[in-house]
Structure formats: structure tokens, C-alpha cells
C-alpha positions as CSV (number, residue, x, y, z in Angstrom):
1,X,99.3,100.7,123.5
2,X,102.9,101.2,124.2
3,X,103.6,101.0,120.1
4,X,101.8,104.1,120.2
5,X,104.0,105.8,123.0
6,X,107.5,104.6,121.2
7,X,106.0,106.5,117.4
8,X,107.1,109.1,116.1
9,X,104.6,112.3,114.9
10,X,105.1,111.2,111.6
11,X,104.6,107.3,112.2
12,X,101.0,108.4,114.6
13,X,99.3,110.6,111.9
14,X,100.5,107.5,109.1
15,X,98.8,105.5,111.2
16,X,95.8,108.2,111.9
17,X,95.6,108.1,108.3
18,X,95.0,104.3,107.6
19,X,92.8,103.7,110.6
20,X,90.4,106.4,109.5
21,X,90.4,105.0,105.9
22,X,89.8,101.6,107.2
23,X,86.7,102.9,109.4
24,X,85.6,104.4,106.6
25,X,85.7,101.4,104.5
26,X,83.7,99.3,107.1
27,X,81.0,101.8,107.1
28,X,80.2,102.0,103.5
29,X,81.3,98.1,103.0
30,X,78.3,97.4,106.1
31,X,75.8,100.1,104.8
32,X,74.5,97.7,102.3
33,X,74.1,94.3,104.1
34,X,74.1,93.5,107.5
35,X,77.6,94.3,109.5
36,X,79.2,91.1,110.2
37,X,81.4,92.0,113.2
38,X,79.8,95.6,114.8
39,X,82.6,95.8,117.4
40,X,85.1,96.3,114.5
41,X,83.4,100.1,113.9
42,X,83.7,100.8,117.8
43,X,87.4,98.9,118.0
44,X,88.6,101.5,115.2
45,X,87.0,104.4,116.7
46,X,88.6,104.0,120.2
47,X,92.2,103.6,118.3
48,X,91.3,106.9,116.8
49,X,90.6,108.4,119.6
50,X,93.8,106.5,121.0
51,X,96.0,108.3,118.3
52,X,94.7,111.3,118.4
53,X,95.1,111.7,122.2
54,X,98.8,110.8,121.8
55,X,99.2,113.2,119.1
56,X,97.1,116.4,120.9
57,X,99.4,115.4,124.6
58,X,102.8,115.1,122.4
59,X,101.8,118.7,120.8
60,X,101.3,120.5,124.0
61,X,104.2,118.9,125.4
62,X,106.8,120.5,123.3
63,X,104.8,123.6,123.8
64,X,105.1,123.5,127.5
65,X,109.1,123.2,127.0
């Protein structure tokens, strides 16, 4: 968590990127057998959501300045 505070902009949507791509990869890679490890979907969507709430509070920060 604090790795996320100590990113830059750049670094958090980098990271955005690869997390979504690796969600995405689990669901299609689990859509044909049975998923292995189910909290892996729900532990990539929460660091989503992690990223994309550091990114939205960062924007309206330097707004607010």
C-alpha cells in the first residue's frame, strides 16, 4: 500500500495497465476449466480499485491547489 503512495502518475497508470491485463488474462485463462485460485480475480480487482483511487485523489489534489 504505501508503494502506491510513494508512485509517481506515470509509475500508477503503468501499473494500472499490467494489473488490468493480468485480470484479464485470468479470466479468459479460467473461462475454459475450472479456476484454480478464485481469490486471485477478487485480489486484482481490489488493487484496481486501489490504483485507481490513488490516481482519481492525486488528480483532484493538484486541482484543489
Amino acid at each position: 500500500m504505501s508503494s502506491i503512495k510513494q508512485q509517481n502518475i506515470e509509475e500508477l497508470n503503468a501499473v494500472l495497465v499490467e494489473t488490468r491485463e493480468r485480470l484479464r488474462a485470468f479470466r479468459f485463462d479460467s473461462a475454459g476449466s475450472r479456476a484454480r485460485n478464485v481469490r486471485t480475480g477478487r485480489v486484482l480487482r481490489k488493487e484496481i480499485a486501489r490504483l485507481l483511487t490513488e490516481i482519481q485523489s492525486r488528480k483532484i489534489a493538484s486541482l484543489n491547489k
